[in-house]
C-alpha positions in Angstrom: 121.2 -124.9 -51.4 119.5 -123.6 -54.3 121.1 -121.6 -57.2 119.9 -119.9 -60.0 121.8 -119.2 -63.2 120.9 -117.3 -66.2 121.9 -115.7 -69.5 123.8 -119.4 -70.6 126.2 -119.4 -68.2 128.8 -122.2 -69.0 127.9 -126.0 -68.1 131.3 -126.2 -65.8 129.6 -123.7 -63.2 127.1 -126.3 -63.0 129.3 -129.0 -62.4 130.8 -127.2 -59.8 127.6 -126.3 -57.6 126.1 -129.7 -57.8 129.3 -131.4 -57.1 129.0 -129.3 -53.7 125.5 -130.6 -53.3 123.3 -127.7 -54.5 120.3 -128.3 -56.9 121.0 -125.8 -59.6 118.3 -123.9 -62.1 119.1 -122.6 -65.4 117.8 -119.9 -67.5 119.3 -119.2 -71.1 118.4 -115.4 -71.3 118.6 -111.9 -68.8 115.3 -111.8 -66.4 113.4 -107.9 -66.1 112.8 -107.0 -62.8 109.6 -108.5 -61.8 110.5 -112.1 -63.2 113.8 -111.9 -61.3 112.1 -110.9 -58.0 110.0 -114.1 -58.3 112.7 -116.1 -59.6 114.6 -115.8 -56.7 112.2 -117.0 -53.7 113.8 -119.3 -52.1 117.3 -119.2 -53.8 120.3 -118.7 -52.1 122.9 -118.3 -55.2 122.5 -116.0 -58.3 124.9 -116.3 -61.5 124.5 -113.9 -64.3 126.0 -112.0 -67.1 126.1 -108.8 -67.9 122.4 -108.0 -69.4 120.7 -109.1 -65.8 120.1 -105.8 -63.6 120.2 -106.8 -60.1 118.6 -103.6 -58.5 117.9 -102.8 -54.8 114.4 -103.6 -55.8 115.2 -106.6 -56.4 117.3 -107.3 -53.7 115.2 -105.9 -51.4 112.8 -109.0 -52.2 115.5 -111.7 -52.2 115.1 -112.7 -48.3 117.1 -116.1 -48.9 119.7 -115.0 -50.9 123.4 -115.3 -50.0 125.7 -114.4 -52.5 125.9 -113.1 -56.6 128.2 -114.8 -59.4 128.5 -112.0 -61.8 130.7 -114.3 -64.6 132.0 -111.3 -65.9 134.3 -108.7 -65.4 132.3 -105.8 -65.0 129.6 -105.5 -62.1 128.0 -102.1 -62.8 124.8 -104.7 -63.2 124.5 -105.0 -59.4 123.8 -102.9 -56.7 126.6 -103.2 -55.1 125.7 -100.9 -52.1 122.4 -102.3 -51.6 123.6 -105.8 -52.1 126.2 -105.0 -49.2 123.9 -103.6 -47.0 122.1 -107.1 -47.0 125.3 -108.9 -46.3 125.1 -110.2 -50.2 128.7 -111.3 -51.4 129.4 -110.2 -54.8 131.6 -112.2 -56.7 133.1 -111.8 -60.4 136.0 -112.6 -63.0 138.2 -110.6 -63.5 140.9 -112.2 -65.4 139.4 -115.1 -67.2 138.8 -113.5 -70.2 141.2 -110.7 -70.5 142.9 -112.9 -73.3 139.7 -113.4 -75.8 139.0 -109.7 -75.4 142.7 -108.8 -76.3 142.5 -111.0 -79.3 139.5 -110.0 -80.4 141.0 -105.9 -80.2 143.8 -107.0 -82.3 141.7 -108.8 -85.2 139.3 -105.7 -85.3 142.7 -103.1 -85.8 144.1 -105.5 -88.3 140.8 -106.0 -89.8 139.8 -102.2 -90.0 143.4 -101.1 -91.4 143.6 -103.6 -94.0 139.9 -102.4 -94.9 139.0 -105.9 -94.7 135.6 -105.2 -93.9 135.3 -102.9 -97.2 136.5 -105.8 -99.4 134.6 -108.8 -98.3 131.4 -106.5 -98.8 132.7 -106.2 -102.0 133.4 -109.7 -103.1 130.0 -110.4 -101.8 128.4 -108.1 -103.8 130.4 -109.9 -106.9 133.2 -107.1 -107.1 136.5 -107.4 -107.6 138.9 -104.8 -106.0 142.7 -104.9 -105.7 143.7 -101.5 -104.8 146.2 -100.8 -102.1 144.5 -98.2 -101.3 143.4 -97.2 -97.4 144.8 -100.3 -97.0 147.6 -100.3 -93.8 150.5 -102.4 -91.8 149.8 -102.3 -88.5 153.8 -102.1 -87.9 154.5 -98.6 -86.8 151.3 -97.0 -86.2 150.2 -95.5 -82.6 147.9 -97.4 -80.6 146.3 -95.2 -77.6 145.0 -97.7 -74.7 142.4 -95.5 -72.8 142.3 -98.1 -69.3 145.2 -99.8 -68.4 144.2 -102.3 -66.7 144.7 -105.9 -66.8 142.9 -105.7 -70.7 144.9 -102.4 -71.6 148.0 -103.8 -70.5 148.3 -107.4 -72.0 147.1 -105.4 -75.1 149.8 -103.3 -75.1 152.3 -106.4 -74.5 150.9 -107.9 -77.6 150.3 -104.7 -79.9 154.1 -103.5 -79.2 155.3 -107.1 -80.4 153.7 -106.6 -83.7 155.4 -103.6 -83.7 152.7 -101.0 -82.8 153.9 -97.9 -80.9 151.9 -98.1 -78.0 150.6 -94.7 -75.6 148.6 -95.4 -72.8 146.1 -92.9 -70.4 145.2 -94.4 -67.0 143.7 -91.6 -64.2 145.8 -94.3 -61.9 149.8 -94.7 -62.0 150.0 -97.5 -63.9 153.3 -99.5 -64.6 154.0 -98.8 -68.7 155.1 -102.3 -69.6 157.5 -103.0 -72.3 158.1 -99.2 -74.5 154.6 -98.2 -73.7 154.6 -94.8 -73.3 152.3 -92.7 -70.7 150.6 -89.9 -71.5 149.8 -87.3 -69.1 146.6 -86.4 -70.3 143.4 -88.1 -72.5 144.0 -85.1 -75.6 148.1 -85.9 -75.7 147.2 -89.6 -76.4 144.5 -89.0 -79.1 145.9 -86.1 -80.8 148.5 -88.8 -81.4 147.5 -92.5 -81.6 146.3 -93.9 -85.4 144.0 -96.7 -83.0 142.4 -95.6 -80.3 141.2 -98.2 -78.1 138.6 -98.2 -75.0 139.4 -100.4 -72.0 137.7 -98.4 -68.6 135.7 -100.2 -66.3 131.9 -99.9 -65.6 132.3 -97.1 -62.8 129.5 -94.4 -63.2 131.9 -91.2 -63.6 133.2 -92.9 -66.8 129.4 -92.7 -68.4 129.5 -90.3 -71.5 133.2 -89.9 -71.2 134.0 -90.3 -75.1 131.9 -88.0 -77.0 132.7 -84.8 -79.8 134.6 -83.2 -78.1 137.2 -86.5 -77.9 136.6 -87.6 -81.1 136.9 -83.8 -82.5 140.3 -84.3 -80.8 141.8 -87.6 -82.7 143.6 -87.5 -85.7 142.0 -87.4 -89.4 141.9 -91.1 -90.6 142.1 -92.7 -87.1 140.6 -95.7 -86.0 138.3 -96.3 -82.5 137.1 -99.5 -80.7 135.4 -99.6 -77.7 135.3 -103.0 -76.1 134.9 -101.7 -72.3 131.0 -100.5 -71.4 128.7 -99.5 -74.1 127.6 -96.4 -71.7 130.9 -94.7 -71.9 130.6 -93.7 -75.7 128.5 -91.1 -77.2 127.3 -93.3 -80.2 125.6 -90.2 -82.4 129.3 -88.4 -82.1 130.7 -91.4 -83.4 128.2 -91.9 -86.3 128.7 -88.7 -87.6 132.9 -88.7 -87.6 132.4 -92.1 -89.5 130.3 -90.1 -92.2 132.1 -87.3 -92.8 135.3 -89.1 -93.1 137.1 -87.8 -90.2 137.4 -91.3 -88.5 138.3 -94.4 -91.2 137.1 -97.0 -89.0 135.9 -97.9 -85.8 134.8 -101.3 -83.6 132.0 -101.5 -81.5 131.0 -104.5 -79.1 129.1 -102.8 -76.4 126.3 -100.8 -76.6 124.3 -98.2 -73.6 121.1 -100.8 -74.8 121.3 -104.1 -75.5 119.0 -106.8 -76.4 118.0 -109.3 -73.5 118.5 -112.4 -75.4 119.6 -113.8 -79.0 117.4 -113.0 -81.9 115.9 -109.9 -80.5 116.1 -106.7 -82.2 119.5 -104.6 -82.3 118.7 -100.9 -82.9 122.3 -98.3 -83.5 123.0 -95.7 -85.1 125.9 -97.4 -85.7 124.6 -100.0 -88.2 124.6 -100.2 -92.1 128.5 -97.4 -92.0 130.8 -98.8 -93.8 134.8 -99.9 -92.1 132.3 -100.4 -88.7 132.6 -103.7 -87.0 129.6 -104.2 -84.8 129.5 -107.2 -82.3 127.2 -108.4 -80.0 129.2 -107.9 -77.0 131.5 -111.0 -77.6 134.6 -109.6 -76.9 135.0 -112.7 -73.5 132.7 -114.8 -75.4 135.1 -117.6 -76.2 134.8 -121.0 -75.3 138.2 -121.0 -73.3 137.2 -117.9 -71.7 133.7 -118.9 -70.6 135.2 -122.1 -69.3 137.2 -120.5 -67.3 135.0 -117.9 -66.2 132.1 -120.6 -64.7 134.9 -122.6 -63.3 135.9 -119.5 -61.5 133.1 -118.0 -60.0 131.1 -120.8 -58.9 134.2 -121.8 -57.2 133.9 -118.6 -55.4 130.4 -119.4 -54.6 130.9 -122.6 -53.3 133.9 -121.8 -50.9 131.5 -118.5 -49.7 128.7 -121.1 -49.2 131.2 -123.9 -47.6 133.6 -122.1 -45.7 132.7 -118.4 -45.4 135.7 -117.3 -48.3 135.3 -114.2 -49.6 138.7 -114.2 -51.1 138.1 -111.7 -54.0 135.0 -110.2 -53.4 133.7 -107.0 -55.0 132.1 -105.4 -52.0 132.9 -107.3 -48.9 136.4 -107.3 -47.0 138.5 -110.2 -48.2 138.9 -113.4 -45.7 139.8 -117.1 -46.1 140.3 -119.4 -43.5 141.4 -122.9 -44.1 138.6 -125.3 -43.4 139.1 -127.6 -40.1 137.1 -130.7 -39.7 135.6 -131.6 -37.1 134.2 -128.2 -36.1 131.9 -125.3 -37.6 132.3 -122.0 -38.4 130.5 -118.5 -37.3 130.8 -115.8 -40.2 129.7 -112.2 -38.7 129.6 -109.1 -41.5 129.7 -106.0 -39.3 129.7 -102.4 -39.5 132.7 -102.0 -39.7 133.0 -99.7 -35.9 135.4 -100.1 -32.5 134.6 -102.7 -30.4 132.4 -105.5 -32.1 135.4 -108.0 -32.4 135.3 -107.8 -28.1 131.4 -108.0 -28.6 131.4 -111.1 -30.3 134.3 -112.7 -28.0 131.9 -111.6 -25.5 128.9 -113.1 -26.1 131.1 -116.4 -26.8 132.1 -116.0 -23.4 128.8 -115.8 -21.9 127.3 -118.8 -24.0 130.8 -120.9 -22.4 131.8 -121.5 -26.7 135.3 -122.0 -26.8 137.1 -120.0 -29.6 139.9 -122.5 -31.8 140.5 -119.9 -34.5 139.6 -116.5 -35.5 140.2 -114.0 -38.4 138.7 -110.3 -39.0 139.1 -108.3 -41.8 137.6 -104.9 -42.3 137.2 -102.9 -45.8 135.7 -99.7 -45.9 132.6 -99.7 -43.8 132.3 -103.5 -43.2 134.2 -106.4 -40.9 133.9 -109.3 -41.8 135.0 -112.1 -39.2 135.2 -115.9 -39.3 135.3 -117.9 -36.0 135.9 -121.8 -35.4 134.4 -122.8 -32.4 133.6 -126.7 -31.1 130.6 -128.0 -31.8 128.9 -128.2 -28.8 127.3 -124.6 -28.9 124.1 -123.6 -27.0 121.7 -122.9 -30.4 121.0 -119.6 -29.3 124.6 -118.4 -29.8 123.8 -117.1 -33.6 120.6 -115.4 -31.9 122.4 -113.5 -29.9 124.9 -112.5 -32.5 122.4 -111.6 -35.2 121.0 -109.0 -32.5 124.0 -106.8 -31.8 123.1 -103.7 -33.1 125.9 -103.5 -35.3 125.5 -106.7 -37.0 124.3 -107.1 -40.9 124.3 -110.8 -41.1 125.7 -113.8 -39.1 125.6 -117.4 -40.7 126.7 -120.6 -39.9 129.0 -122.5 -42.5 130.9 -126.0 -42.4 
């Protein structure tokens, strides 16, 4: 098994893939296109991060390739259609670094109602500057959490026990945790929070969702992060409410274009405005959170590549069946249509393959099933499987 792992994923998710006997390759930086393409001839595993565009171009090219790590949350990198369509398993994280990016929320509200960032430029610059002035408590202002989802509502948990008034705007009925209140619509919560805070997931209708007619909307002296997709902000609307005073602050740690590696160029609108944090997308880059990240999803890999798992997967129906030794397993991604569980049984049958345990799962237009058979099998069982018409891919595992 060979993987391939790029953009400095963390050393445990190497660990993990050898230790199941795979010879593993790693890149410290995103590949384009046409590196990518040749990078993945003869590799059965891709890892990557979040600057690595896995296209149906590339896809389309990767004949060998089994399954994609994406140690992140978001997965609007991949082709998730065209990755399905191949019978490629998608695999991310989505909880191992919900934490860093809630801390990292809270530092950047404390940090930009304090005016911290207006005061150390200051000092540096050899002036000295105790006024009170601009200068906030967090304890009692509104915090608006645009997303809440696992990020939007640990968040809130946190913000409310420092005493933040916390509103919330999902387009999903959410659960308000703690006193979070809900608001019914986007222009109730910003016509009313002091912080407004974006956590919405990578789908495309959420592109240019924040722009001047939202930021028109919040209140004079608020403050806006955005520590979701970089895609989702209009980043000239934001400059110009930062200049003309009509937003005090704002955080920014994603951005619509990125550099592909560190020490290349950063080019925003957004740099050189004063009370404007601007990281390079670091909100999960802790070393507790990458650790947990790499642990996670090349353990995803390896059961996929052992066992068949795909517990968890992004685009594929979810199935786990317990390993049994002594045996091997049959994993069939379908169409998902009436009849192809009897077809497989069927060609079984024919080919005298006893069955010792089954399990299908379907999810949207795919079934997935796993079958444990003895291991005396004519050869030409997965043959036959692989041509039913309504087969995408049929593998053997264990």
């Amino acid at each position: 098994m060979r993987v391939l792992l790029l953009e400095g994923i963390h050393p445990d998710a190497v660990t993990i893939l050898e230790a199941a006997g795979a010879t593993v390759e790693t890149v410290g930086r995103a590949l384009d296109e046409p590196a990518l393409i040749a990078a993945l001839d003869g590799v059965q595993l891709l890892g990557i991060r979040s600057k690595t565009e896995v296209t149906e171009a590339v896809l389309a090219e990767a004949h060998d390739l089994l399954a994609i790590g994406a140690f992140s949350i978001g997965t609007n990198q991949i082709d998730l259609d065209a990755a399905g369509a191949r019978g490629i398993a998608v695999f991310n994280a989505p909880f191992s670094n919900t934490r860093s990016v809630v801390d990292l929320a809270l530092a950047e509200i404390i940090a930009m109602t304090r005016r911290l960032t207006q005061k150390n430029a200051d000092m540096h610059a050899g002036v000295w500057d105790k006024s009170a002035e601009g200068a906030h408590e967090i304890r009692g202002r509104n915090l608006g959490i645009v997303g809440y989802g696992n990020i939007g509502a640990q968040l809130s948990v946190l913000a409310e026990s420092l005493g933040m008034r916390v509103l919330f705007y999902d387009t999903e009925d959410k659960l308000a945790l703690g006193n979070a209140r809900r608001c019914d619509t986007l222009d109730d919560l910003l016509e009313t929070a002091d912080v407004v805070t974006l956590h919405v997931d990578g789908r495309r209708g959420n592109s240019g969702m924040f722009g001047a007619a939202q930021f028109a909307r919040m209140r004079p002296g608020a403050i806006f992060l955005n520590l979701s997709r970089g895609f989702v902000v209009d980043h000239r609307a934001l400059r110009e409410h930062i200049v003309t005073g009509h937003l005090s602050g704002a955080a920014v740690d994603v951005f619509p274009h990125e550099p592909a590696g560190r020490g290349d160029e950063f080019v925003s609108e957004l740099r050189g405005l004063p009370n404007v944090i601007l990281t390079p997308h670091i909100g999960g880059s802790t070393e507790e959170a990458q650790h947990g990240i790499g642990r996670y999803v090349a353990g995803k890999l390896r059961d996929y590549c052992r066992h068949g798992s795909t517990a968890m997967s992004v685009n594929l129906p979810h199935l786990a069946l317990p390993a049994r030794p002594g045996g091997r397993r049959i994993a069939h991604l379908h169409r998902n249509v009436p009849g192809v569980l009897a077809k497989i049984n069927s060609l079984l049958a024919e080919h005298k393959v006893n069955i010792d345990r089954q399990l299908l799962e379907t999810r949207g237009e795919y079934g997935y099933v796993l079958t444990d058979v003895g291991v005396d099998y004519p050869p030409e069982v997965i043959g036959s499987l692989a041509g039913m018409e309504e087969t995408v891919r049929v593998r053997l595992v264990g």
